[in-house]
ZADO-1210 file (C-alpha; in nm, 4 decimals, padded with zeros to 6 digits):
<atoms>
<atom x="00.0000" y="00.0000" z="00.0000" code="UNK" pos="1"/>
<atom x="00.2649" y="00.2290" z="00.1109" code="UNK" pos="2"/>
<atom x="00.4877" y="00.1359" z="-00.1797" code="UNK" pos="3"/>
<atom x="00.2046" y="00.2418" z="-00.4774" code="UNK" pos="4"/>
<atom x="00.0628" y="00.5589" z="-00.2855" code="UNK" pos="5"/>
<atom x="00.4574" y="00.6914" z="-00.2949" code="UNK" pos="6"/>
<atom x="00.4910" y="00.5508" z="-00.6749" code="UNK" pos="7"/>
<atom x="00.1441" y="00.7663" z="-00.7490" code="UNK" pos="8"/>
<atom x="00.3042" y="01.0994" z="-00.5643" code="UNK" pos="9"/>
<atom x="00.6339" y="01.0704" z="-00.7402" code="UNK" pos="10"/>
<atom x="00.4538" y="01.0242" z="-01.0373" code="UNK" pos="11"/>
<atom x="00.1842" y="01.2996" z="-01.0037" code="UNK" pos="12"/>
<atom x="00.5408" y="01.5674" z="-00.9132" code="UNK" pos="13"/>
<atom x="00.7141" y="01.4090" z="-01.2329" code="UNK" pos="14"/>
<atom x="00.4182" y="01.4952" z="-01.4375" code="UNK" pos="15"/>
<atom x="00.3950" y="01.8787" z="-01.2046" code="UNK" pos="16"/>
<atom x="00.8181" y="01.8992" z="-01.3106" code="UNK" pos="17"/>
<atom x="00.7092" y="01.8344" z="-01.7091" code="UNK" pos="18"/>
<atom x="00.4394" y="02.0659" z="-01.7315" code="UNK" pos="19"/>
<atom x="00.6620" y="02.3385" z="-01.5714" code="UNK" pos="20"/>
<atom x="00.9442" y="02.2741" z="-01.7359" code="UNK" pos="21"/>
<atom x="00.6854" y="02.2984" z="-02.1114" code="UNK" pos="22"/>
<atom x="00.5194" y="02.6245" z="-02.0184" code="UNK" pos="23"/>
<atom x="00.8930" y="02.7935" z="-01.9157" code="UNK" pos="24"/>
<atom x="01.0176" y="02.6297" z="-02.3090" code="UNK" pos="25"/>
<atom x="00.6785" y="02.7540" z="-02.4163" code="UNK" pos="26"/>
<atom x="00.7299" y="03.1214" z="-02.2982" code="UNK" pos="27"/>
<atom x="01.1123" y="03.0910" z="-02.3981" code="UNK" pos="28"/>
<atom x="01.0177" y="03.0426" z="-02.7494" code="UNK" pos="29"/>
<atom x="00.8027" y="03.3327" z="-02.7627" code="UNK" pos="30"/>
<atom x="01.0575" y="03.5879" z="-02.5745" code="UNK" pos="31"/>
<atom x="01.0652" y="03.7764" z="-02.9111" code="UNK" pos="32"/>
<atom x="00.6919" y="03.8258" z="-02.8856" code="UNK" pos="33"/>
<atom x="00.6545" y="03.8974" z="-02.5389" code="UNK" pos="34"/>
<atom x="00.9414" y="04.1081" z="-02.5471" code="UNK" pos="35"/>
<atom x="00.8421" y="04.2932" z="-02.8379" code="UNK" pos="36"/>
<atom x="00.4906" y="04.3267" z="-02.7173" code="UNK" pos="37"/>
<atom x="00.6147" y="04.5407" z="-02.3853" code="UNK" pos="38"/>
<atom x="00.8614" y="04.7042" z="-02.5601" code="UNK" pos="39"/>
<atom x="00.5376" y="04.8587" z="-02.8019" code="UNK" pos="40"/>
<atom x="00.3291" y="04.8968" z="-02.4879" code="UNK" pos="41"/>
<atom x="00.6566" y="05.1021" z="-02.2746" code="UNK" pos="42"/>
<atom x="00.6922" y="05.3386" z="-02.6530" code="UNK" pos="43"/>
<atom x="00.3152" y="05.3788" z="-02.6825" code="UNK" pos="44"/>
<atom x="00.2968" y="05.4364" z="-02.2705" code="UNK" pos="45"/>
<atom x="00.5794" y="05.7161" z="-02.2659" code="UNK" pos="46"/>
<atom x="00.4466" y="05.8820" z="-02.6335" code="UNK" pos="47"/>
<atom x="00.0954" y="05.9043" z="-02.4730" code="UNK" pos="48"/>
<atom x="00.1947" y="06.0614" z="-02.1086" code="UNK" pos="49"/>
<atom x="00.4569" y="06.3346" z="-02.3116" code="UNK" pos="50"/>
<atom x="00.2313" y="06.4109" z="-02.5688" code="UNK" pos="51"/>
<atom x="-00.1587" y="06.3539" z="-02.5473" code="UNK" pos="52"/>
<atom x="-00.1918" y="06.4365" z="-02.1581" code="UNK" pos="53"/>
<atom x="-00.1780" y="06.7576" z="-02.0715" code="UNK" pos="54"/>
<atom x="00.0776" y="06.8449" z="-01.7395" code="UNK" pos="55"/>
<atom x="-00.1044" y="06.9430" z="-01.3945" code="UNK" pos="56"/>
<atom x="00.0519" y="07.1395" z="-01.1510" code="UNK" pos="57"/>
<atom x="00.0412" y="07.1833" z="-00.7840" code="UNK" pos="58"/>
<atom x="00.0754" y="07.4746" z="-00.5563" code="UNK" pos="59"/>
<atom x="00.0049" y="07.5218" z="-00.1639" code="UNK" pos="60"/>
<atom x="-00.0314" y="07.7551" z="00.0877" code="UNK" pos="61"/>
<atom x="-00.1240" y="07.7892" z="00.4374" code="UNK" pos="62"/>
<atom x="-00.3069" y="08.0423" z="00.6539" code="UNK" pos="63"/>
<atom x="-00.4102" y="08.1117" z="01.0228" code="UNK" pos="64"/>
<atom x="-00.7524" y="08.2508" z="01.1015" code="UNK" pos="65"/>
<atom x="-00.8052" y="08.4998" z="01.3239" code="UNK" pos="66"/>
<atom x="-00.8030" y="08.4565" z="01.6700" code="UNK" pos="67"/>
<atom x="-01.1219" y="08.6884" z="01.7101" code="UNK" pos="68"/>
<atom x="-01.4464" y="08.5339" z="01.7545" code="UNK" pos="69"/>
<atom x="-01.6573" y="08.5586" z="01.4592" code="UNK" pos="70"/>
<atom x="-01.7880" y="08.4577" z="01.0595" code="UNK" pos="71"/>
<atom x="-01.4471" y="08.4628" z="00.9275" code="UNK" pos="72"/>
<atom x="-01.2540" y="08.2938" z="01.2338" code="UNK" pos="73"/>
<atom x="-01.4242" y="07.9868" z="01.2087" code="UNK" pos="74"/>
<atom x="-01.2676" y="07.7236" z="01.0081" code="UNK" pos="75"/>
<atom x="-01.5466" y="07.5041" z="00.8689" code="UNK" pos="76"/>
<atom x="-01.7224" y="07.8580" z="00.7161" code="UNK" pos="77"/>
<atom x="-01.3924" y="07.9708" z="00.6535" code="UNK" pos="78"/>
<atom x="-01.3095" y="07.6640" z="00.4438" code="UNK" pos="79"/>
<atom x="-01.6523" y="07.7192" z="00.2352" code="UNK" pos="80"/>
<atom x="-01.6206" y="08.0608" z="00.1531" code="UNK" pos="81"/>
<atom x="-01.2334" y="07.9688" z="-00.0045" code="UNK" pos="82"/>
<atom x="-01.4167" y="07.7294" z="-00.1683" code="UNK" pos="83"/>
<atom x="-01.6886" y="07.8795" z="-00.3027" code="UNK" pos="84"/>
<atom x="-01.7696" y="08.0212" z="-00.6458" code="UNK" pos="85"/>
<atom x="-01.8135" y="08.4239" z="-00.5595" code="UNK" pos="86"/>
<atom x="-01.4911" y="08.3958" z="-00.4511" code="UNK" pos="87"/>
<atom x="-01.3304" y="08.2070" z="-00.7525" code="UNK" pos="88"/>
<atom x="-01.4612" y="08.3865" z="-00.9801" code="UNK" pos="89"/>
<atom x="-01.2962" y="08.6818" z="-00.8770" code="UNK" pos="90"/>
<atom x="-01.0133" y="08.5459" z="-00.8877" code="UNK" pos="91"/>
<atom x="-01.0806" y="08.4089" z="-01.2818" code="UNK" pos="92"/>
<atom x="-01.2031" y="08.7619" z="-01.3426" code="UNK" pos="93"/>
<atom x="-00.8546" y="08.9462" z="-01.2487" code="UNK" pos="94"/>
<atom x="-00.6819" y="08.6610" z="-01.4589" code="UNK" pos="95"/>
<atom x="-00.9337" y="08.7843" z="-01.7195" code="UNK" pos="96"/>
<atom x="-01.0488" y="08.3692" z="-01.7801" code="UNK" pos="97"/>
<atom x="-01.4823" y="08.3928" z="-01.8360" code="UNK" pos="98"/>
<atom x="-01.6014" y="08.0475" z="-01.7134" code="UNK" pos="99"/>
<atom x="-01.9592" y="08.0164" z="-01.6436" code="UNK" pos="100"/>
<atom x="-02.1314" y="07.8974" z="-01.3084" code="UNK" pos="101"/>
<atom x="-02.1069" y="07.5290" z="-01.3817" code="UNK" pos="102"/>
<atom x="-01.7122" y="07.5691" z="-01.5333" code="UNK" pos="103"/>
<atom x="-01.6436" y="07.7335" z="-01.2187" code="UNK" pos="104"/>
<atom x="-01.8048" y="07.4071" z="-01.0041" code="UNK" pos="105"/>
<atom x="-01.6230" y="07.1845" z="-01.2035" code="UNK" pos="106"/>
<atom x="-01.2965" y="07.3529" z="-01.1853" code="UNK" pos="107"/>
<atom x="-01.3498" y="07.4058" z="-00.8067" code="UNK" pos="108"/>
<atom x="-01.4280" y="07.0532" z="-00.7608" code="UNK" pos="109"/>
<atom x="-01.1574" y="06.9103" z="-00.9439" code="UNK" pos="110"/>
<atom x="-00.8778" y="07.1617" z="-00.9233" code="UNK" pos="111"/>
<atom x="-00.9079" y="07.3340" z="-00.5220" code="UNK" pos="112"/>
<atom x="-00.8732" y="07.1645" z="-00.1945" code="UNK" pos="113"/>
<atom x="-00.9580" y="07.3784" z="00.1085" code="UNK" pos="114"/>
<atom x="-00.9232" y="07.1780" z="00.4287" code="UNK" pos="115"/>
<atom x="-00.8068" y="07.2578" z="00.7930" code="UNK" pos="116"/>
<atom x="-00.4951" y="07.1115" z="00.9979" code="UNK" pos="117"/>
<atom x="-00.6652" y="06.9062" z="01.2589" code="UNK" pos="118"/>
<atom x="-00.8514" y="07.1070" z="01.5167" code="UNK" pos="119"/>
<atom x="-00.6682" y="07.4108" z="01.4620" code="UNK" pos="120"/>
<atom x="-00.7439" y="07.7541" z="01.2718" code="UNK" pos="121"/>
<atom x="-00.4729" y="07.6711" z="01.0023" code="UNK" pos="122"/>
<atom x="-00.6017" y="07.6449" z="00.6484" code="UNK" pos="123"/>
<atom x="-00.4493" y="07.4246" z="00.3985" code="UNK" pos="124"/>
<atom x="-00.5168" y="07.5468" z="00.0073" code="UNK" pos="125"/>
<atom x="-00.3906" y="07.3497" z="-00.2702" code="UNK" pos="126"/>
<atom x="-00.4802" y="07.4685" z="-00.5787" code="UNK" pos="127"/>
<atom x="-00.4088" y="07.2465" z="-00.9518" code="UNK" pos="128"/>
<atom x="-00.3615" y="07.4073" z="-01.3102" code="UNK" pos="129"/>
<atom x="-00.1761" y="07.3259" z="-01.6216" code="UNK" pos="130"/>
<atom x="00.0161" y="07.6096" z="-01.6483" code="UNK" pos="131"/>
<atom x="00.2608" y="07.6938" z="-01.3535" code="UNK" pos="132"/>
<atom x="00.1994" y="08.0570" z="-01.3041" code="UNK" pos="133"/>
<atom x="-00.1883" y="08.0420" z="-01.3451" code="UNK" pos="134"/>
<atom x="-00.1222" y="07.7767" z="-01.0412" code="UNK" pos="135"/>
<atom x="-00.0011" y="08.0165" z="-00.8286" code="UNK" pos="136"/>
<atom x="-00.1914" y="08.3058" z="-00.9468" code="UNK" pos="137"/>
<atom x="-00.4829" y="08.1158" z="-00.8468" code="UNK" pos="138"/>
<atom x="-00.4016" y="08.0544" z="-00.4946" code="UNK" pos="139"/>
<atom x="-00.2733" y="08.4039" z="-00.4523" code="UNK" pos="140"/>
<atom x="-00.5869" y="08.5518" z="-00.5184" code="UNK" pos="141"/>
<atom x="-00.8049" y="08.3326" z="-00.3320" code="UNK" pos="142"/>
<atom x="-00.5985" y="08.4188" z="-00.0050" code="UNK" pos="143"/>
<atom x="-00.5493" y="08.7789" z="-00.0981" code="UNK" pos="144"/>
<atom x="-00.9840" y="08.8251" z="-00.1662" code="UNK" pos="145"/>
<atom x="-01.0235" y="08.6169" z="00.1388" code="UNK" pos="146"/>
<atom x="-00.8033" y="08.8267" z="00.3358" code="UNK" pos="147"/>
<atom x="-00.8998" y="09.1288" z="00.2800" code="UNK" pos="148"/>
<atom x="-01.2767" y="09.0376" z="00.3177" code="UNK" pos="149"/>
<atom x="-01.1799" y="08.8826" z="00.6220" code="UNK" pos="150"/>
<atom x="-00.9858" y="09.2577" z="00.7562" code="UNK" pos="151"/>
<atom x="-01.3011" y="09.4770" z="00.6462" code="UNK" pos="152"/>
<atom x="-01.5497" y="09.2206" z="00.8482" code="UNK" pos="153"/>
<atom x="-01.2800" y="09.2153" z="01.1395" code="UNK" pos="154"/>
<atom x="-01.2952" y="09.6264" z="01.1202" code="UNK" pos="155"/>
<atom x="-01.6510" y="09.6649" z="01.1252" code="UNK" pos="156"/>
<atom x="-01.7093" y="09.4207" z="01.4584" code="UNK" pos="157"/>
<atom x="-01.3843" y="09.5511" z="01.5931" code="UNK" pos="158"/>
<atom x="-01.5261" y="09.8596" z="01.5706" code="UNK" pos="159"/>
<atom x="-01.8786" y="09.7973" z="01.6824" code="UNK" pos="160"/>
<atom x="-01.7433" y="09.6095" z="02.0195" code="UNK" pos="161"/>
<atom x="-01.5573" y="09.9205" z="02.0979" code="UNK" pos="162"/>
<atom x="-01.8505" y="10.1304" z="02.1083" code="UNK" pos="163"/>
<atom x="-02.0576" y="09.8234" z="02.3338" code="UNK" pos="164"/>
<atom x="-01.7882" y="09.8631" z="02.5411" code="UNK" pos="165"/>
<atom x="-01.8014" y="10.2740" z="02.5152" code="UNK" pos="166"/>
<atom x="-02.1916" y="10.1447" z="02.6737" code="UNK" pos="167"/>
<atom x="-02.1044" y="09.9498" z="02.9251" code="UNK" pos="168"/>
<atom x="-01.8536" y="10.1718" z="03.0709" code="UNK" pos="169"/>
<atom x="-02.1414" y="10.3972" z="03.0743" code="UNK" pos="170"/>
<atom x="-02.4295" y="10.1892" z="03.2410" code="UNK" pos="171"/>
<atom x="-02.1149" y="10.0817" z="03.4777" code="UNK" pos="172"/>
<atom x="-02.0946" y="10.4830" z="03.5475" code="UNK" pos="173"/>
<atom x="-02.4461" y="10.5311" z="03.5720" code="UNK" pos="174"/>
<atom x="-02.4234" y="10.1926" z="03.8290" code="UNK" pos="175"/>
<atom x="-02.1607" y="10.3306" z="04.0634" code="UNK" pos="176"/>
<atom x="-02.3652" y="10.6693" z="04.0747" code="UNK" pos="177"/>
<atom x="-02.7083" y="10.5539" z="04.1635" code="UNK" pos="178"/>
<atom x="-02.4744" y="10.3243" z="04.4514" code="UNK" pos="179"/>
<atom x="-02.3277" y="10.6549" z="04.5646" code="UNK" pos="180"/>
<atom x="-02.6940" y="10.8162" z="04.5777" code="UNK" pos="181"/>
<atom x="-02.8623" y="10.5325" z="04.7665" code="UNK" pos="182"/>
<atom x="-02.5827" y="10.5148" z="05.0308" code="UNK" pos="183"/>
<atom x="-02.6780" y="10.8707" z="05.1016" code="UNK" pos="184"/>
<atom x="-03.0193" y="10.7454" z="05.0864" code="UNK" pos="185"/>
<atom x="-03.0002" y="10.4629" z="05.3167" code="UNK" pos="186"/>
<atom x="-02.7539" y="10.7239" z="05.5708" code="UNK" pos="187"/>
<atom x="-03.0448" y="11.0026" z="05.5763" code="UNK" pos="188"/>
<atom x="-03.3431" y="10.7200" z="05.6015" code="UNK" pos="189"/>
<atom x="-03.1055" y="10.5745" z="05.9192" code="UNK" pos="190"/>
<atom x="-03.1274" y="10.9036" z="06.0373" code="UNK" pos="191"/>
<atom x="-03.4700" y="10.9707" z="06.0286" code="UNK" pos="192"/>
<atom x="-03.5537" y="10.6202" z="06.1729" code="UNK" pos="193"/>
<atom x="-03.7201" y="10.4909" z="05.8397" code="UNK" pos="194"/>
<atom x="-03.5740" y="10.1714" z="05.9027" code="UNK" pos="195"/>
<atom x="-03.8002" y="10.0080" z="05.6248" code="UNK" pos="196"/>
<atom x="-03.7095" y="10.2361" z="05.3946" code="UNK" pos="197"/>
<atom x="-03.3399" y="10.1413" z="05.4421" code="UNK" pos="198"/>
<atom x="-03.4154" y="09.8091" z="05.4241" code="UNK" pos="199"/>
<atom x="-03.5741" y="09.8396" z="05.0723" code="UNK" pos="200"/>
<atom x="-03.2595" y="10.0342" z="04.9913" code="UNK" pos="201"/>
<atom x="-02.9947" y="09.8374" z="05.1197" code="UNK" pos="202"/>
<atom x="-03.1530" y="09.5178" z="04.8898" code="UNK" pos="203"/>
<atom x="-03.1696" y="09.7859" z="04.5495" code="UNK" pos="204"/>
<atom x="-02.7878" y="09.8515" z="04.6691" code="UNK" pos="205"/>
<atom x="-02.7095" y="09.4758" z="04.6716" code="UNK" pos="206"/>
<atom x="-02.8712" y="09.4206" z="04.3314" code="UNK" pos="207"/>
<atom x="-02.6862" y="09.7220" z="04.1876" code="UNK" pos="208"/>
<atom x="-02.3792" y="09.6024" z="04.3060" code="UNK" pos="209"/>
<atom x="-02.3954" y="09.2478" z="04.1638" code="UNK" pos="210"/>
<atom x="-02.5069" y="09.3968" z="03.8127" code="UNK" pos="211"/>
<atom x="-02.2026" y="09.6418" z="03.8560" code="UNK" pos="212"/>
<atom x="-01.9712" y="09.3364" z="03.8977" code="UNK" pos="213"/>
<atom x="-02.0984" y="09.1675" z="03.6024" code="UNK" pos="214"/>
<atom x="-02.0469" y="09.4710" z="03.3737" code="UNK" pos="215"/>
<atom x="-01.7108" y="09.4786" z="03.4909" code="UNK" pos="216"/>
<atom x="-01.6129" y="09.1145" z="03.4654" code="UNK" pos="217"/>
<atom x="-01.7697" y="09.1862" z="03.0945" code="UNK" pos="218"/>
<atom x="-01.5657" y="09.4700" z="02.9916" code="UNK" pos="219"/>
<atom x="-01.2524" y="09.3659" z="03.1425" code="UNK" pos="220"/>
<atom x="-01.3118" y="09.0343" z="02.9063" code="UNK" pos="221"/>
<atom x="-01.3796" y="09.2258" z="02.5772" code="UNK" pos="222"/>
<atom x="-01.1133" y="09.4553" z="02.6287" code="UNK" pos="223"/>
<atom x="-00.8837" y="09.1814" z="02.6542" code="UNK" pos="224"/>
<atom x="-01.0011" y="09.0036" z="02.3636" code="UNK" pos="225"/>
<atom x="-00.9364" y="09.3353" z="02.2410" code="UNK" pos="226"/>
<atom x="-00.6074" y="09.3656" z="02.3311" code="UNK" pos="227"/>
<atom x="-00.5134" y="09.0232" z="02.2154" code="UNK" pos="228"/>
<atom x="-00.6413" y="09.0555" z="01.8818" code="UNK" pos="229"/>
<atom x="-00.4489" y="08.9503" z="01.5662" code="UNK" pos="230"/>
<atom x="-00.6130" y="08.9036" z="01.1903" code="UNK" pos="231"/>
<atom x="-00.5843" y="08.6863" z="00.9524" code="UNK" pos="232"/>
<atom x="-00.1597" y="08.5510" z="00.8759" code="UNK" pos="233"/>
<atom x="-00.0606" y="08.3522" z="00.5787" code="UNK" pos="234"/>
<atom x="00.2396" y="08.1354" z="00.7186" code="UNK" pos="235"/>
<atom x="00.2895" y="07.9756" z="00.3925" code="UNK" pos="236"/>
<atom x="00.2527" y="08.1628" z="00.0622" code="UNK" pos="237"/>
<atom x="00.1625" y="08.0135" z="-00.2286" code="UNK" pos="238"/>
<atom x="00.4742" y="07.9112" z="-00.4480" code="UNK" pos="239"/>
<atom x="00.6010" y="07.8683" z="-00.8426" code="UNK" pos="240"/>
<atom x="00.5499" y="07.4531" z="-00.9520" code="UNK" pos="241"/>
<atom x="00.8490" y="07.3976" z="-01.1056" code="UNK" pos="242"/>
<atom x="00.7561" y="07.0324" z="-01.2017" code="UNK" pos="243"/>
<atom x="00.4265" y="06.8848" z="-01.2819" code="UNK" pos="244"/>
<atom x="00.2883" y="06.6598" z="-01.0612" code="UNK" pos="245"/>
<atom x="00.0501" y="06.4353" z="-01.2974" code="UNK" pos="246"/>
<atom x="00.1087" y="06.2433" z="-01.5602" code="UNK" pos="247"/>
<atom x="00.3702" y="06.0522" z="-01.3891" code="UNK" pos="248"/>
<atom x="00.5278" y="05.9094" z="-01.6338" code="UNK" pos="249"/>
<atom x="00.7534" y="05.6473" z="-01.4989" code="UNK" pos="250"/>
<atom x="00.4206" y="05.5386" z="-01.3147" code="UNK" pos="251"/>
<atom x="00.2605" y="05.4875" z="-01.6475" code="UNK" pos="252"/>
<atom x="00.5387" y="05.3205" z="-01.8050" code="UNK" pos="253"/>
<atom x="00.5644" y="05.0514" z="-01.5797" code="UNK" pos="254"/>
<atom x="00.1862" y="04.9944" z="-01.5483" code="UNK" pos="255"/>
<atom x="00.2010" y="04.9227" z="-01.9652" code="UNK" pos="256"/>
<atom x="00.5132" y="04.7333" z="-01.9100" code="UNK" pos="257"/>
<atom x="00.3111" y="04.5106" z="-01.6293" code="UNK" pos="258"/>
<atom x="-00.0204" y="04.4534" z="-01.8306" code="UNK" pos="259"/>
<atom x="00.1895" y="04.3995" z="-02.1752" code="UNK" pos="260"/>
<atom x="00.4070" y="04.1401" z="-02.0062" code="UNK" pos="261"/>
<atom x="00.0354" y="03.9844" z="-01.8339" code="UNK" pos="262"/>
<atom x="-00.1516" y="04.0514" z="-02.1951" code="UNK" pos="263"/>
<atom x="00.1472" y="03.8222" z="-02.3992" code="UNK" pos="264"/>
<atom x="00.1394" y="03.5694" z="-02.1602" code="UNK" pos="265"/>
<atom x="-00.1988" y="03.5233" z="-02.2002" code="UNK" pos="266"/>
<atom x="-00.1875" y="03.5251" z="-02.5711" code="UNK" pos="267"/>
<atom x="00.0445" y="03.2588" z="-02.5343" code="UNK" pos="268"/>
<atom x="-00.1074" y="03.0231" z="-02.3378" code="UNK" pos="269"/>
<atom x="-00.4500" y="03.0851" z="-02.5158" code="UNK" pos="270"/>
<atom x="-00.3027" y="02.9677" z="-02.8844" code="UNK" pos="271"/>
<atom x="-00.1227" y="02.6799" z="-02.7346" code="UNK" pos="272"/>
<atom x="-00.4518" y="02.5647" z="-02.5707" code="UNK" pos="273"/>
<atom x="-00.6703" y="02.5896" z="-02.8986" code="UNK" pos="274"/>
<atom x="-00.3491" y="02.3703" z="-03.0956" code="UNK" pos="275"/>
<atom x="-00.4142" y="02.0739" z="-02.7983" code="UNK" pos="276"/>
<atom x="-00.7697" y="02.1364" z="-02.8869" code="UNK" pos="277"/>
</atoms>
């Protein structure tokens, strides 16, 4: 029993040997074909990525938001008004390029990637073009419109939080003189034995000076928001592509080398099979 189950394995991996050893003759015989078939697929891979596809480039920049609470400091509205198509098309308008509404969504959608750095107020823009100056012509203008959108809408609340806090210093003056007149009030009602009439004041006096301490927790924490203030900073400008980043070439090449090289095998094994048959 032993002695015909080894003969069948030995035979079975003689047979597994021949057939190997045919299909490597098989392939060897055809290295002309197979060679000449990559060799057509690498030419025709390289003429079509140099000539027929047009080069993309790639620019990026990065900017920090302001620190100031409001429309332009948050990042999520921040990243779709860069990304929005008031604001790219005027930036095709001062490169004097008319696209229309949909041209614009289509170039947006395939050409701009606004996105922020974690949880941070850094934006990331990465603008694509074929030609290398248009690329960072682009990118310039969308921070430069964005910008100085951003420093007008900063200037207006800036300066309408300076004059709420022009008001509260003024109900916080009005506060600390109606104290002063009920604590000549409450001295005079002592006086004259109106003890109720105290009373009552002493409680308004209380109330006023709890409302007094709340206006001045509130404009001690404007005026330092204030104080710390800082707009809108690009920490990376936008800069000159000096090499394209699509169609990569080499990439392409060895993808038709790959599929030539799978394609003639194929062939190969596919007009041996119909001869056996």
């Amino acid at each position: 029993m032993n002695s015909e189950g080894n003969n069948n394995h030995q035979m079975y991996y003689d047979e597994y040997e021949i057939d190997l050893r045919e299909y490597i003759l098989l392939l060897w015989d055809n290295k002309f074909f197979i060679g000449g078939l990559v060799i057509l697929a690498v030419i025709a891979a390289f003429l079509f990525s140099t000539f027929f596809i047009a080069p993309t480039y790639q620019t990026q920049a990065r900017i920090q938001l302001s620190n100031y609470e409001g429309l332009y400091s948050n990042p999520d509205t921040a990243v779709q008004l860069l990304s929005s198509t008031d604001l790219m098309q005027k930036v095709m308008a001062a490169e004097n390029i008319d696209l229309t509404a949909a041209q614009l969504n289509s170039y947006i959608n395939n050409n701009l990637n606004i996105s922020q750095i974690s949880n941070t107020s850094i934006i990331t823009i990465t603008v694509k073009n074929n030609e290398p100056q248009l690329t960072q012509n682009i990118a310039e203008g969308l921070i430069s419109n964005f910008e100085a959108d951003s420093n007008k809408y900063f200037e207006n609340k800036l300066k309408n939080d300076r004059e709420y806090i022009s008001a509260l210093k003024t109900d916080l003056k009005d506060l600390s003189s109606d104290l002063k007149r009920n604590q000549n009030l409450i001295q005079e009602s002592r006086e004259k034995g109106e003890s109720e009439v105290a009373s009552l004041l002493i409680q308004e006096n209380s109330s006023l000076q709890d409302s007094r301490l709340e206006l001045r927790r509130e404009i001690e924490e404007r005026e330092s928001e204030l104080e710390n203030f800082y707009p809108l900073e690009v920490l990376d400008a936008p800069y000159l592509p000096e090499n394209p980043t699509s169609p990569n070439i080499k990439l392409n090449v060895a993808i038709a080398a790959v599929l030539a090289l799978m394609l003639a095998v194929f062939i190969i094994f596919f007009r041996e099979f119909m001869k056996e048959e």
